[in-house]
Residue frames relative to the residue before (quaternion, step in Angstrom):
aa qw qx qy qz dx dy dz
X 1.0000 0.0000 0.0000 0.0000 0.00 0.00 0.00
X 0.3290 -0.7307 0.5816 0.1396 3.32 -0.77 0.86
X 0.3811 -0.8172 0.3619 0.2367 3.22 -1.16 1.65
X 0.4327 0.5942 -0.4890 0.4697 3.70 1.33 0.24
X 0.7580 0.3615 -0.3910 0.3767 3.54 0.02 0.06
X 0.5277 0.5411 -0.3384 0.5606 3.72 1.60 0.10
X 0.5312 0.7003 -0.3875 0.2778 3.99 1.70 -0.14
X 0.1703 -0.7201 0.5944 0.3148 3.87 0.65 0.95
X 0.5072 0.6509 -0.3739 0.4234 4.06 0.12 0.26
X 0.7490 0.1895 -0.1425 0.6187 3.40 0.73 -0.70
X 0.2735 0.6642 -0.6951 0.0291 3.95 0.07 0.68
X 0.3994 -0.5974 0.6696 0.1879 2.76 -2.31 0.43
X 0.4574 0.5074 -0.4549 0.5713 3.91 1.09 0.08
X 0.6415 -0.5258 0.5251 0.1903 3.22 -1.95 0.64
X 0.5783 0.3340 -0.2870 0.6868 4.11 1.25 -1.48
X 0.6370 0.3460 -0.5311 0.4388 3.87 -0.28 -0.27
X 0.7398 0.3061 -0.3863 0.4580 4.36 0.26 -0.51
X 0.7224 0.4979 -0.3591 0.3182 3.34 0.62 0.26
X 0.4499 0.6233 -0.1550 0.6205 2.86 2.14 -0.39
X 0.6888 0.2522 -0.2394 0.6361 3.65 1.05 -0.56
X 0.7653 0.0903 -0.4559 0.4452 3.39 -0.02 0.67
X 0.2979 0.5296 -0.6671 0.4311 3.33 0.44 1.32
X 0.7485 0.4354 -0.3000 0.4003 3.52 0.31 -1.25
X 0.4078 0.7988 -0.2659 0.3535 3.59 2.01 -0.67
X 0.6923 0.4121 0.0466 0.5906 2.91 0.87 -1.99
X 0.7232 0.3761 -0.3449 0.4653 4.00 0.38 -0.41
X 0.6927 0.5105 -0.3130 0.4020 3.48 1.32 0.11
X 0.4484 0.7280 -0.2149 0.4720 2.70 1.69 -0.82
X 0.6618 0.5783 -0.1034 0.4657 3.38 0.85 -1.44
X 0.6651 0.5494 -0.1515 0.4825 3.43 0.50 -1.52
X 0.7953 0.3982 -0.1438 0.4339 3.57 0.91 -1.31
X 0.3664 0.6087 -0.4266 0.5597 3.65 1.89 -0.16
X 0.7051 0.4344 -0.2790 0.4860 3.89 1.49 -0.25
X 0.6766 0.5064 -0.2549 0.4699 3.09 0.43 -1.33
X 0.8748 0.1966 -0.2689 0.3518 3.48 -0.19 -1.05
X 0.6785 0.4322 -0.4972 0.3251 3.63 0.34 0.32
X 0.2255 0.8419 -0.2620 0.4145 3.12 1.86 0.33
X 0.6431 0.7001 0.1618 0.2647 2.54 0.42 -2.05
X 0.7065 0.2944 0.0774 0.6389 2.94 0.47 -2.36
X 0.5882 0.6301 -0.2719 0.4278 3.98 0.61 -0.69
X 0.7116 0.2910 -0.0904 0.6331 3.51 0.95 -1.22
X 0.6063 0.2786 -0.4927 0.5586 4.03 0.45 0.50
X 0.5045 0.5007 -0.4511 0.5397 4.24 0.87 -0.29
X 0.7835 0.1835 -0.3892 0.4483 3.38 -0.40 -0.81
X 0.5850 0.6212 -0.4651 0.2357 3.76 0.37 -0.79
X 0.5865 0.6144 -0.2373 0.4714 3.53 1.86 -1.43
X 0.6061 0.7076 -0.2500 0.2636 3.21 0.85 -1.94
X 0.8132 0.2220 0.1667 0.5115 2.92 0.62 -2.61
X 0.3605 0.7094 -0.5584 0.2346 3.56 0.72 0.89
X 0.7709 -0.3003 0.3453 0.4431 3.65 -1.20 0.69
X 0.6869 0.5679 -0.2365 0.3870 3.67 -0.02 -1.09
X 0.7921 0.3580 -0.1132 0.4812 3.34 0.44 -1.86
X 0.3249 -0.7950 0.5095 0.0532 3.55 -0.44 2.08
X 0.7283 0.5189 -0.2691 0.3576 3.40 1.22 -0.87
X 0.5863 0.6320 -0.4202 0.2832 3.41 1.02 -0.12
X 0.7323 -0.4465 0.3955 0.3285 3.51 -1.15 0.85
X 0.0681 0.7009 -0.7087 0.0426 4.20 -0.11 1.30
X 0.1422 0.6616 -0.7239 0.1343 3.43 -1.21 1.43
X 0.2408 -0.8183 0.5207 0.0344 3.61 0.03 1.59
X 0.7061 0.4615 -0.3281 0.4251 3.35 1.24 -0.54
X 0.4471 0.7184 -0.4881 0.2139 3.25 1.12 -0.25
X 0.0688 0.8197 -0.5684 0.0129 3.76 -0.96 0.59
X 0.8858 -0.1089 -0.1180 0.4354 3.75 1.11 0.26
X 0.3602 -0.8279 0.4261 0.0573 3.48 -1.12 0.28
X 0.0978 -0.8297 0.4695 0.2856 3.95 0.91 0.51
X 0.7472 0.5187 -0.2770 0.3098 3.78 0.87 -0.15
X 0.6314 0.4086 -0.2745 0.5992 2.63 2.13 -0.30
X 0.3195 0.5845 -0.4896 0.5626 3.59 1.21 0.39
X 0.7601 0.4341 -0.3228 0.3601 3.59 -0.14 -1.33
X 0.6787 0.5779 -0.1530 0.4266 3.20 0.83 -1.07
X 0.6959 0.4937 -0.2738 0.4439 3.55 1.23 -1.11
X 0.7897 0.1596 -0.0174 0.5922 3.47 1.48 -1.14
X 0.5076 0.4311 -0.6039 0.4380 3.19 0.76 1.02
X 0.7052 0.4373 -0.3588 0.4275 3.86 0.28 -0.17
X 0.6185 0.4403 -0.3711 0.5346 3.44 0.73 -0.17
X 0.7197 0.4394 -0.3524 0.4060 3.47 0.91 -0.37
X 0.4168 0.5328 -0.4917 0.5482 3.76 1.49 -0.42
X 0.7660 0.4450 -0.3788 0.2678 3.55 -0.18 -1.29
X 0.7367 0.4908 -0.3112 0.3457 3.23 0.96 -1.00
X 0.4035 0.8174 -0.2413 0.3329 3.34 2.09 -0.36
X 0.6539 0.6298 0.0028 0.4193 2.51 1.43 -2.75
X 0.7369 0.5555 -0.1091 0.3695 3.53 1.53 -1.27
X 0.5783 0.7242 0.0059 0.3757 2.71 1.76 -0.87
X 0.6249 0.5103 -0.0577 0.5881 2.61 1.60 -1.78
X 0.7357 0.4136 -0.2297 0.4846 3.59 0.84 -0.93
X 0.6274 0.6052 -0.2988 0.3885 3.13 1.03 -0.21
X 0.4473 0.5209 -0.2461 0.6841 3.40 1.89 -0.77
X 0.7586 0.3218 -0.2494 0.5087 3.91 -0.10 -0.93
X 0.7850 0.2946 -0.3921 0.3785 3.69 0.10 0.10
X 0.3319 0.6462 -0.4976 0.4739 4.04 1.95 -0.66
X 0.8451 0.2447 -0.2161 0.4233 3.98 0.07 -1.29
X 0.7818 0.4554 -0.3018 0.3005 3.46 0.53 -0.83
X 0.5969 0.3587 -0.2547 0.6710 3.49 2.22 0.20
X 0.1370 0.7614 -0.5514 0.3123 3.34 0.76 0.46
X 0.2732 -0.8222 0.4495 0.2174 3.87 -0.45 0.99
X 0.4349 0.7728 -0.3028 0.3491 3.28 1.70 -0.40
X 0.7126 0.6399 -0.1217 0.2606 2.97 1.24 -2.09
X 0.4133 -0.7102 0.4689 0.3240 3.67 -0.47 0.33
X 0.4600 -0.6347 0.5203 0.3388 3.51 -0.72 0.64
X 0.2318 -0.6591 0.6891 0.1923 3.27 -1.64 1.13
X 0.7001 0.4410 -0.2310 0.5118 3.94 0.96 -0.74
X 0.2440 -0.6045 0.7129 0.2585 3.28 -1.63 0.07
X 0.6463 -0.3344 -0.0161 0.6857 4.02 0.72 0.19
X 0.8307 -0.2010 0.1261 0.5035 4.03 -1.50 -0.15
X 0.8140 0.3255 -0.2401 0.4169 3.59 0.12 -1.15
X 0.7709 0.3599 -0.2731 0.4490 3.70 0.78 -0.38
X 0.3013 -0.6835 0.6287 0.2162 4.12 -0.77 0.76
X 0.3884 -0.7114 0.4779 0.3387 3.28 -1.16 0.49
X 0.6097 -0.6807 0.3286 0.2388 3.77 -0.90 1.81
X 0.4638 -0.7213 0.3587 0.3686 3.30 -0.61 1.23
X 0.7935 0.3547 -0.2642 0.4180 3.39 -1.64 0.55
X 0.3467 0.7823 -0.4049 0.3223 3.53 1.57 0.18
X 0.0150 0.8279 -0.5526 -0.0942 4.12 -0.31 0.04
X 0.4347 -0.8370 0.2554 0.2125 2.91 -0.80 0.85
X 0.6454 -0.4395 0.4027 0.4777 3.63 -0.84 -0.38
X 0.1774 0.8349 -0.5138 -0.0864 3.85 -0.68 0.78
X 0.3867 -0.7764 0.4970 -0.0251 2.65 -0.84 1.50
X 0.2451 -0.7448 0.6087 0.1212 3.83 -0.73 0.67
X 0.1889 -0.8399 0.5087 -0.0113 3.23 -0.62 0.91
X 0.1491 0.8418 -0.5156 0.0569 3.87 -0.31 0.55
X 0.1099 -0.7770 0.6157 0.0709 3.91 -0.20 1.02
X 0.0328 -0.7775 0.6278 0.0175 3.47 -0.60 1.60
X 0.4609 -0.5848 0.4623 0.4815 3.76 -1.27 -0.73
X 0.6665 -0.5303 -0.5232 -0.0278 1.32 -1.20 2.54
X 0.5383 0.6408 -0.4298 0.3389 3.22 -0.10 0.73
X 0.2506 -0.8163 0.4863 0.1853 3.53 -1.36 0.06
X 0.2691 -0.8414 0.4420 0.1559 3.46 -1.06 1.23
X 0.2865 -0.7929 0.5289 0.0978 3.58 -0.30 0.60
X 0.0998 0.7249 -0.6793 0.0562 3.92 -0.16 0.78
X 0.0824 -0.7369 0.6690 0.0524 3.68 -1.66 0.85
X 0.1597 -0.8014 0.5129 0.2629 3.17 0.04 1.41
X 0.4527 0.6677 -0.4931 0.3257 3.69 0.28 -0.33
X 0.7696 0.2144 -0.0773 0.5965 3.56 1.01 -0.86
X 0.4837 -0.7178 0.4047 0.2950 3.74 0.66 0.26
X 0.7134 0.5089 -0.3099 0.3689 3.39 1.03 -0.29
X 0.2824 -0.6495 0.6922 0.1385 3.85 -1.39 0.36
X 0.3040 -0.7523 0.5752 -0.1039 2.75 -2.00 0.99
X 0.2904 0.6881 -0.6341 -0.2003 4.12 -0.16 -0.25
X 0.9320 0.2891 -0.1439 0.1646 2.58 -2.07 0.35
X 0.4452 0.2558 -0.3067 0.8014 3.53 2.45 1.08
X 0.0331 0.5101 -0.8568 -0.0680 3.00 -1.94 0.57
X 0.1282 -0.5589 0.8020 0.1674 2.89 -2.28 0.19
X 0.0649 0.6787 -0.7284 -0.0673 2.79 -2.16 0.16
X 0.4792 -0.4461 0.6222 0.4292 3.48 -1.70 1.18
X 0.4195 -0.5245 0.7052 0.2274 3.01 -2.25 0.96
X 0.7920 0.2506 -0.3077 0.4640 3.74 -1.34 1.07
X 0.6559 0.4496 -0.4535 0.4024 3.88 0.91 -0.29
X 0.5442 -0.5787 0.5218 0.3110 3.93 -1.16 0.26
X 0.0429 -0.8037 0.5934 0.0004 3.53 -0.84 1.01
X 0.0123 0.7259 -0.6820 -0.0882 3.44 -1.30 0.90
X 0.4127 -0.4830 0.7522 0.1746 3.10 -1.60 1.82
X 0.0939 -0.5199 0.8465 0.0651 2.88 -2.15 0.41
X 0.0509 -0.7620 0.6454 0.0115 3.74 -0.44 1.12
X 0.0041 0.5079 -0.8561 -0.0953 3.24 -2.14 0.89
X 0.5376 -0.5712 0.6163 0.0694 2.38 -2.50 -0.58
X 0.2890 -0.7918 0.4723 0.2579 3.72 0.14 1.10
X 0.7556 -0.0507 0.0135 0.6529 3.60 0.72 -0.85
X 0.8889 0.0651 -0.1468 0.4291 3.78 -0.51 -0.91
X 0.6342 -0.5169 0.2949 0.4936 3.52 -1.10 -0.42
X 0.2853 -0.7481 0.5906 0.1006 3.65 -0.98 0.07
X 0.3201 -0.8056 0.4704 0.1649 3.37 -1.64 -0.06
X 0.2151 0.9036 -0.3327 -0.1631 3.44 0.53 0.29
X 0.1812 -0.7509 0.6253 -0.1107 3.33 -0.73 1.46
X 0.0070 0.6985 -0.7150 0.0290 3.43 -1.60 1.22
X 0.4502 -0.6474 0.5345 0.3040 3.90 0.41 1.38
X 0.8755 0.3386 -0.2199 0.2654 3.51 -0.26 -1.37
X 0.5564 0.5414 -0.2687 0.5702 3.69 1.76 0.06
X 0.6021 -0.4195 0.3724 0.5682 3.48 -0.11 -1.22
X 0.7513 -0.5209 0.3086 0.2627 3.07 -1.77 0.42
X 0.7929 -0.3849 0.1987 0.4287 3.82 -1.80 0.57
X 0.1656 -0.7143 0.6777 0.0559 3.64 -1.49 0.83
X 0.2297 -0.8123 0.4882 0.2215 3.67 -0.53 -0.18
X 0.4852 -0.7519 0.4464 0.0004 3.11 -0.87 0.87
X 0.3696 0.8636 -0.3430 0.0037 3.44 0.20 0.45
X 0.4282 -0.7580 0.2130 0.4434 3.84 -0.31 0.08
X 0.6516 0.6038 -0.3196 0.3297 2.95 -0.56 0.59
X 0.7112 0.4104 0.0409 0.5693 2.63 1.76 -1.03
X 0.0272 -0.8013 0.5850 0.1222 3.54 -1.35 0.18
X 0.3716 -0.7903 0.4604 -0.1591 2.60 -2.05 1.56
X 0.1977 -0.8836 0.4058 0.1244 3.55 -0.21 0.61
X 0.0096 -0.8192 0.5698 0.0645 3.43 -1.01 0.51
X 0.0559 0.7552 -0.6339 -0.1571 4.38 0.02 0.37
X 0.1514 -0.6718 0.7170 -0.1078 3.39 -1.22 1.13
X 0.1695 0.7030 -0.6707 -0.1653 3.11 -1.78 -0.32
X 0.4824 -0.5734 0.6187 0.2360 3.67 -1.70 0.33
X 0.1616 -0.7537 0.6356 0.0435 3.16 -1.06 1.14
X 0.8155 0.2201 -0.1414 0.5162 3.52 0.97 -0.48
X 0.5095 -0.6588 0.4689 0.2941 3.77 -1.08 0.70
X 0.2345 0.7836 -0.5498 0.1696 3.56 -1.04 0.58
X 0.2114 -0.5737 0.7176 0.3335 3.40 -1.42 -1.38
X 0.1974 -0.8212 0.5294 -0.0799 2.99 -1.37 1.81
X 0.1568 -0.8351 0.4555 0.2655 3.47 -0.81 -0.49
X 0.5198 -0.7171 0.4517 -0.1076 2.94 -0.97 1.63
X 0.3843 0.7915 -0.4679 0.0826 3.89 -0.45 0.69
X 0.6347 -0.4527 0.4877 0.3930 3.46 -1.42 -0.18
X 0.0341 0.8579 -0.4850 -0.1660 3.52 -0.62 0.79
X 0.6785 0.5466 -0.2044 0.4461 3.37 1.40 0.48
X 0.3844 -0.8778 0.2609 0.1168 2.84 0.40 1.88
X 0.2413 -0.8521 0.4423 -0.1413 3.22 -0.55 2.16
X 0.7759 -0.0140 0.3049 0.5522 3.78 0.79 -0.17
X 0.7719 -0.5571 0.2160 0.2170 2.87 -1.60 0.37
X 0.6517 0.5186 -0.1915 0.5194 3.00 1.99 -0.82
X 0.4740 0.7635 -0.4243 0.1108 3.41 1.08 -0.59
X 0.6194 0.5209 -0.4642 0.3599 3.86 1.02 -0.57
X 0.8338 0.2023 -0.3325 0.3916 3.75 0.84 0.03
X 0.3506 0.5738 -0.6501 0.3538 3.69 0.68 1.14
X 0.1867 0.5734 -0.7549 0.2578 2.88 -0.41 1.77
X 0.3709 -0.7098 0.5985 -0.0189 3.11 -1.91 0.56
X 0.3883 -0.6446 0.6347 0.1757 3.92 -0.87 0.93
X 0.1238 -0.6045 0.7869 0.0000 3.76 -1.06 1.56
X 0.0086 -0.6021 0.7956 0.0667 3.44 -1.56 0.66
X 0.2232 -0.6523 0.7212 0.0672 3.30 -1.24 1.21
X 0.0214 0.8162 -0.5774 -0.0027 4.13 0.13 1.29
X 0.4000 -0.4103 0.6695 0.4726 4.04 -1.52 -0.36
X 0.7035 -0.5686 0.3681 0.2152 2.75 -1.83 0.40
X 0.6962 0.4405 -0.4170 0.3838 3.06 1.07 0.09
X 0.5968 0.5311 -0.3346 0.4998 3.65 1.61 -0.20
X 0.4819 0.5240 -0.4698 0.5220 3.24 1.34 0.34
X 0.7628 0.4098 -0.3403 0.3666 3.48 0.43 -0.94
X 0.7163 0.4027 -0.3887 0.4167 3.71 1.12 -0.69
X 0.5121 0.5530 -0.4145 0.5101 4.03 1.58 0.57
X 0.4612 0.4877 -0.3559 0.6502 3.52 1.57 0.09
X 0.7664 0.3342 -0.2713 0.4767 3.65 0.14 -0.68
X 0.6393 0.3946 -0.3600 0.5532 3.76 0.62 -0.59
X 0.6493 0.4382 -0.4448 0.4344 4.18 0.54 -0.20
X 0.6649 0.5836 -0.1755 0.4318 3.54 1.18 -1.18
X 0.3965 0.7425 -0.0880 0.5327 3.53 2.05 -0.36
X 0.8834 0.0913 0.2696 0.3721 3.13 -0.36 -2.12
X 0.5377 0.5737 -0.3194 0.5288 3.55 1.73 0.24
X 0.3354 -0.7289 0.5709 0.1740 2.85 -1.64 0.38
X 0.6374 -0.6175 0.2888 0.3592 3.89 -0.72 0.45
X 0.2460 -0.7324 0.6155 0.1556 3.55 -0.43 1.26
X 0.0624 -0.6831 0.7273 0.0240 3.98 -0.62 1.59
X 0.7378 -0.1510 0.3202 0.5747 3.38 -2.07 -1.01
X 0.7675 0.5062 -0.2917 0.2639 3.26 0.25 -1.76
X 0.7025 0.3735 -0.3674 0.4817 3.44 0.38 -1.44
X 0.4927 0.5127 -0.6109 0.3482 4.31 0.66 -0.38
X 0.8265 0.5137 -0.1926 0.1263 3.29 0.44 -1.09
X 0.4337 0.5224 -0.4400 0.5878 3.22 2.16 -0.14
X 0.8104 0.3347 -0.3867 0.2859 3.75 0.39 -0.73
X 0.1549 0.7228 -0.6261 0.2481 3.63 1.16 0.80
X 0.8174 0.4184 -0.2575 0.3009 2.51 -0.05 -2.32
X 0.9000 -0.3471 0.2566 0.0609 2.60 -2.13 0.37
X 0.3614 0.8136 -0.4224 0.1704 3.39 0.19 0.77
X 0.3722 -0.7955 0.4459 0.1727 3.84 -0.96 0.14
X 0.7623 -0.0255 -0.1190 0.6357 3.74 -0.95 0.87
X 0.0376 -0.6934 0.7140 -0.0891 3.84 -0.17 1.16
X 0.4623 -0.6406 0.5931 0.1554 3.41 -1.18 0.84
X 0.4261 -0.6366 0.4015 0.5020 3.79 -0.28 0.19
X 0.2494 -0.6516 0.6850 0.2099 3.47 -1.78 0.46
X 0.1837 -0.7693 0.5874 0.1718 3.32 -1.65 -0.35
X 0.1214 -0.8219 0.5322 0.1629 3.64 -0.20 0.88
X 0.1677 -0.7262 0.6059 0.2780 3.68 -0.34 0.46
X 0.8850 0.1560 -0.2063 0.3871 3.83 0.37 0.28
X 0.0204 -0.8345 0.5496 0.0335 4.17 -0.18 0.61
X 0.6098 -0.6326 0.4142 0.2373 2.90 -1.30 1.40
X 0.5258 -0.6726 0.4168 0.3121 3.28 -1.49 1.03
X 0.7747 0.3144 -0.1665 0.5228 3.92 -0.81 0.97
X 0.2640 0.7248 -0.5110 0.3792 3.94 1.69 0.01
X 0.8570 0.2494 -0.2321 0.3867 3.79 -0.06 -1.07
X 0.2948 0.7118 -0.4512 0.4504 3.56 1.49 0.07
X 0.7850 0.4268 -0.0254 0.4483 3.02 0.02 -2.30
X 0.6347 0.3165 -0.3224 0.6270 4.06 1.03 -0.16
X 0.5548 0.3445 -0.5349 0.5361 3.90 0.31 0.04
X 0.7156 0.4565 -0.2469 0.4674 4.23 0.30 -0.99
X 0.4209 -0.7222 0.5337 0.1280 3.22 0.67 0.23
X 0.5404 0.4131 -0.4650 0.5667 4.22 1.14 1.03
X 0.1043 -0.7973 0.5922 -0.0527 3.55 -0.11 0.86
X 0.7561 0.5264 -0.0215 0.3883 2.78 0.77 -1.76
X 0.5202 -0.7054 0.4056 0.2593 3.36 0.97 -0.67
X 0.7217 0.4630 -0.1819 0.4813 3.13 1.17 -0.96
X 0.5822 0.6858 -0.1796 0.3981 3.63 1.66 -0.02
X 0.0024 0.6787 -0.6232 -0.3885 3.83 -0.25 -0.62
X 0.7253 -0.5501 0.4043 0.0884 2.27 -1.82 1.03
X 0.4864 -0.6624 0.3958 0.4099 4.03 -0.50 0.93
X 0.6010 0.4195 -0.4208 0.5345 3.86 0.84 -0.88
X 0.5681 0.5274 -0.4957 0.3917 4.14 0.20 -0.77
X 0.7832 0.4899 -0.1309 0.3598 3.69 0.76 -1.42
X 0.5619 0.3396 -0.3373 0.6747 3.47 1.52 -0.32
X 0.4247 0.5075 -0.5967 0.4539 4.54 0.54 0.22
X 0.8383 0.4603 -0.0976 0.2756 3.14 0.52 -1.60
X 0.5207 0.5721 -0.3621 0.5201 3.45 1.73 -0.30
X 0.6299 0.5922 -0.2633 0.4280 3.27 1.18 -1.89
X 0.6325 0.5284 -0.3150 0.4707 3.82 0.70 -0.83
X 0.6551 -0.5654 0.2946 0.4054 3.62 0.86 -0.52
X 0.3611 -0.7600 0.3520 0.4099 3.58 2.23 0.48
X 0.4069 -0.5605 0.7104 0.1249 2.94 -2.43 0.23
X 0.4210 -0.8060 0.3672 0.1958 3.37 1.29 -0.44
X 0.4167 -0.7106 0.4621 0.3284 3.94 0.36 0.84
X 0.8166 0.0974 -0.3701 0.4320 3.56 0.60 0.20
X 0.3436 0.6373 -0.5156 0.4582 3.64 0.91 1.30
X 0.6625 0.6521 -0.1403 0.3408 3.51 1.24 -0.60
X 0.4531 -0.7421 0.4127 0.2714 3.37 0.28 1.14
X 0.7570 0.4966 -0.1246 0.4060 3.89 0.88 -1.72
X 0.4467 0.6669 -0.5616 0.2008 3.63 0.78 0.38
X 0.3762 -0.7619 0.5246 -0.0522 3.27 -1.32 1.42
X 0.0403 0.7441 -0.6109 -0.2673 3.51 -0.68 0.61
X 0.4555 -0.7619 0.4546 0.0723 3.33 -1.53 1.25
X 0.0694 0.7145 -0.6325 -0.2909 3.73 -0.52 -0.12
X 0.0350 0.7229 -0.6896 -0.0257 3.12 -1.58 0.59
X 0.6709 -0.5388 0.2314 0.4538 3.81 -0.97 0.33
X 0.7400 0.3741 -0.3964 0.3941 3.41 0.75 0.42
X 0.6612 -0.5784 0.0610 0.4739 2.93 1.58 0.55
X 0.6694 -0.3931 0.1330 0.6162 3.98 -1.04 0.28
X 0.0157 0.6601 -0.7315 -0.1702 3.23 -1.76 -0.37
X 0.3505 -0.6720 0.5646 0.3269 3.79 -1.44 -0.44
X 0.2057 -0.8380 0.4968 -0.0931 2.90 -1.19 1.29
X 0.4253 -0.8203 0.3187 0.2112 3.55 -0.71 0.55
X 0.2117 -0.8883 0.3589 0.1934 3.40 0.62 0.72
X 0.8527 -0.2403 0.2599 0.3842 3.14 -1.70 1.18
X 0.0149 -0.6531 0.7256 0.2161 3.49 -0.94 0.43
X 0.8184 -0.3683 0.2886 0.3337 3.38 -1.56 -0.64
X 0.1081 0.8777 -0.4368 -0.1646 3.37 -0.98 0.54
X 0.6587 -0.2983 0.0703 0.6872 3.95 -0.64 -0.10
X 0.6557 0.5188 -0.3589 0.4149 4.15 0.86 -1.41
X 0.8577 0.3588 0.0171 0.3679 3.85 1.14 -1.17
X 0.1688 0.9226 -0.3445 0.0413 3.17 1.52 0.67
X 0.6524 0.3342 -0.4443 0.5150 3.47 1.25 0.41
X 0.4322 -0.6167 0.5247 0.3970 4.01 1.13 1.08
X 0.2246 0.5797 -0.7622 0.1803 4.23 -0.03 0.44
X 0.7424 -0.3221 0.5668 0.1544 2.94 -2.08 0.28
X 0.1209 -0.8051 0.5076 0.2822 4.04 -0.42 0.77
X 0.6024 -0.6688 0.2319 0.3689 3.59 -0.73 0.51
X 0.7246 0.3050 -0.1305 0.6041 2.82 1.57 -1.09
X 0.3238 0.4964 -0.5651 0.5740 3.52 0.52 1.67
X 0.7111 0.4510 -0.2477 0.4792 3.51 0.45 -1.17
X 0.7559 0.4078 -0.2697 0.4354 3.56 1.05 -0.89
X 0.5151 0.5644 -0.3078 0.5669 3.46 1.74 -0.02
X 0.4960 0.6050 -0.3048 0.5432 3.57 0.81 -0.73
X 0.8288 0.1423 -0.1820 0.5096 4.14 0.01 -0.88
């Protein structure tokens, strides 16, 4: 990995240049402190040292209303100045937020939609599914340069970071849960992508390949994945949970309908209910985890746990166990 492409300073994304001259401008500021500070406390140290007879001894001296003003009025603009920006960039960088711009001089064109992107930080590696295009990825992303992309991040087991220096800044990842990030690429290239939250043994090499493509090398990297892939089901998700280190990229040219549903809900497997099923059922007024007939003990690599099994549905009306979940599961 080249270290110029790890240079939060040099982004090629629009939130990553607006983000760097935040930090621009918040230094800037800070140092309207620091260095006259600084420079002030080697002067007087020179000025008033032991040696120097000529300097101005006034033992009584004890205060100064201009130099009061001066000491805490400017630190207090700055801290104003900071403040303010700090309120205007929390919302107007907000990772949630849809993008009104594609970079300063261009607005994003009405009726534009964006790129969604599924996100999933496993050990160690990352899986990229676009349902728009049916197709999955680990351990490459693309993106058209100039279109708007929302990630939607989970979490296969612990929490993660995902962070692409040259786009915008770190999101987290977690399981159970879901996260957003809208970004865009202004320039074409190849980036690098990683985990910045240190997960496990593998974590120094879940890194990831960013292509920033035109739109038309995006579409013929859509067609060559849609091609040359293989079909990302429950099962095959579940061999590529597990644990594993430096993964080479894959390509799935097809992903089961409801796959990132069932990996945000934590029921992959089938043999689970589902976390949205369990918050219907709480919201309704619950059954309670020991009212439930289906409680499972599980093993998994971090060891057993209990689980609530599958209730019933129109296909399963006695909420059984599927077979070929269970046979995916070991």
């Amino acid at each position: 990995m080249s270290l110029s492409s790890l240079i939060v300073m040099k982004p090629h994304g629009d939130i990553a240049v607006q983000q760097a001259q935040l930090i621009v401008t918040s230094t800037f500021l800070m140092l309207l402190i620091i260095v006259p500070v600084i420079a002030l406390t080697l002067f007087f140290a020179y000025k008033y040292r032991q040696s120097n007879t000529k300097a101005t001894y006034t033992p009584d001296w004890d205060h100064s209303t201009k130099l009061e003003l001066v000491i805490w009025g400017v630190p207090l603009l700055i801290i104003i100045a900071l403040g303010a920006i700090t309120w205007i960039s929390t919302h107007k960088l907000d990772p949630f937020r849809p993008l009104d711009r594609i970079d300063a001089q261009r607005p994003v064109p009405a009726g534009t939609q964006p790129l969604v992107v599924n996100v999933v930080a496993m050990d160690w590696k990352w899986l990229f599914l676009y349902p728009e295009q049916g197709i999955a990825t680990v351990n490459e992303l693309a993106l058209p340069v100039d279109r708007p992309v929302e990630f939607r991040m989970t979490a296969s087991t612990v929490m993660n970071t995902f962070y692409v220096p040259a786009m915008a800044g770190m999101v987290y990842a977690m399981p159970g849960m879901q996260t957003k990030l809208n970004a865009v690429m202004n320039k074409t290239g190849t980036y690098e992508g990683l985990s910045a939250n240190y997960s496990g043994a593998g974590f120094s090499d879940m890194r990831f390949k960013v292509l920033s493509l035109t739109d038309g090398d995006f579409e013929a990297w859509v067609a060559n994945n849609q091609k040359g892939g293989e079909v990302l089901g429950r099962a095959s998700y579940l061999q590529l949970e597990k644990p594993s280190h430096k993964d080479p990229v894959r390509r799935y040219a097809k992903v089961e309908d409801g796959l990132y549903e069932a990996v945000l809900n934590r029921c992959v497997d089938g043999q689970k209910m589902c976390a949205h099923q369990m918050m219907a059922i709480d919201a309704a007024g619950g059954l309670g985890k020991g009212n439930v007939d289906g409680v499972l003990r599980q093993s998994t690599g971090r060891g057993d746990r209990s689980v609530v099994a599958a209730l019933c549905t129109p296909d399963n009306p006695l909420g059984l166990p599927r077979p070929d979940a269970a046979a995916a599961a070991q």
